[in-house]
Each structure stands twice: as structure tokens, then as C-alpha cells.
N, C-alpha and C positions, 0 to 999 in steps of 0.2 A: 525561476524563482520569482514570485511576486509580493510584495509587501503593503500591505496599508498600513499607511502612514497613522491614520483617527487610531486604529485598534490594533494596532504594534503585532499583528499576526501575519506569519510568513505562511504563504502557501509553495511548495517545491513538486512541481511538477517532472517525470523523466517518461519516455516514449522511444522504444527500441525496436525493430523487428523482429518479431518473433526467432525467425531462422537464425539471429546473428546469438541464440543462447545453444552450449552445450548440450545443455537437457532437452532441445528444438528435434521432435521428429513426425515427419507430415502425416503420422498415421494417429497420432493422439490426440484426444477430445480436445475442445477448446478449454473445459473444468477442470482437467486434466492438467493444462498445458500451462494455466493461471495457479491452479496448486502447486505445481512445482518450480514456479515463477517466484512464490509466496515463501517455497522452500529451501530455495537456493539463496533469497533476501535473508530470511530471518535467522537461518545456519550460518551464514556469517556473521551476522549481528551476535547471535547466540556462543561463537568459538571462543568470544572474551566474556567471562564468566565475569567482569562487572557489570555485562548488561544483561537484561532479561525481557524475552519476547513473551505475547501471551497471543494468544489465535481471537480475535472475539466474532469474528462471523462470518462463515460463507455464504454466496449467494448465488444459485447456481444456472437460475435461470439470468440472472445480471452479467454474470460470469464477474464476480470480482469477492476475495479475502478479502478483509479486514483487521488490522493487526494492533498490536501497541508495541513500542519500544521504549525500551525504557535505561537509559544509558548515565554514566558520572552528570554528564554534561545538562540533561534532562530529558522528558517523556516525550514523545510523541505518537501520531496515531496517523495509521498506515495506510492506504489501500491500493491492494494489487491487482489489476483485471486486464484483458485483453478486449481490444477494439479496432477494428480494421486493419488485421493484424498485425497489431503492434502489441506489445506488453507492456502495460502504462502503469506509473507508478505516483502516487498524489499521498502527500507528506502536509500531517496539520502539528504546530504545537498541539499536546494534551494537557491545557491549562485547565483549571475549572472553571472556566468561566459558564462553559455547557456540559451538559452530561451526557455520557457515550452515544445512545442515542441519536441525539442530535447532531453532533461531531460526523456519526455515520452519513447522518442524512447528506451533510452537508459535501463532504466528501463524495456520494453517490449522484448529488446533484452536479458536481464538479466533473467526475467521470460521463455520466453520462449526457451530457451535452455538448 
């Protein structure tokens, strides 16, 4: 988890091997393997009916979902993808301060470097 301190936004970073998830089996796509990455995150989020998940974009040459959560506590906004295989997962507040958009972008620049 990283925080700046000027712009009070936490970024939460998590990085897993693929193999060490249940739904892991070495015959399925990489698209495959990040959607049910994305499905297994948000299903749990989703079993407490005070939160509510929304899907807002996949990307399939990226290989990474795009999600929002939206919890008592507050929103945020998701993204699930796979990279050297690991199954990474990059957590922004969804404050307004930017529009989804750019939150994405931000996110994908995050991922992908």
C-alpha cells in the first residue's frame, strides 16, 4: 500500500501466483484466467448485499478487468489483470476528483509498468 501524503490517495497494490488460486488450471487463457480472477474478487465483495460491484471494462489484449466497489465504508475502483504470472490486483479511491476514464488510465499505467 502506498500513500501520498500532497494528495491523501492510497494506492493498494496485491501480486499472487497465479497457480496458488482454486479456479488456477494451466489449460485456460490468460482472459480467461484474469476474468475469473475478477470473479472470484468481486463474488465476494458482492455476498454482502451492502456492497455493490459494477464491471466497467475489460481489456483483452491488456489482459486486465476493470471494476468499482462500492462498500458502507466507501467506493473504489479496481483493476484485475495478470502479468508474469502473477494475478495483480491495483486498488484506487473513487473520489471525483477524476473521471473513470482517467482513474482507468491511471490504473493501467500502474499495471502496466
Amino acid at each position: 500500500m502506498f500513500k501520498n501524503e500532497n494528495s491523501k490517495m492510497t494506492v493498494s497494490l496485491s501480486a499472487r501466483h497465479k497457480s496458488k488460486f482454486d479456479f488456477y488450471k494451466d489449460t485456460i487463457s490468460d482472459v480467461r484466467l484474469v476474468t475469473a480472477f475478477y470473479k472470484w474478487d468481486a463474488d465476494y465483495w458482492a455476498s454482502d448485499k451492502k456492497n455493490e460491484v459494477t464491471q466497467i471494462k475489460i481489456d483483452k489484449d491488456k489482459k486486465y478487468v476493470a471494476w468499482r466497489l462500492k462498500t458502507p465504508q466507501g467506493s473504489n475502483l479496481i483493476l484485475n489483470g495478470l502479468k508474469a504470472d502473477n494475478l495483480i490486483g491495483i486498488q484506487i479511491p473513487d473520489d471525483s476528483k477524476f473521471d473513470d476514464e482517467n482513474k482507468i488510465k491511471f490504473l493501467e499505467k500502474i499495471y502496466l509498468n
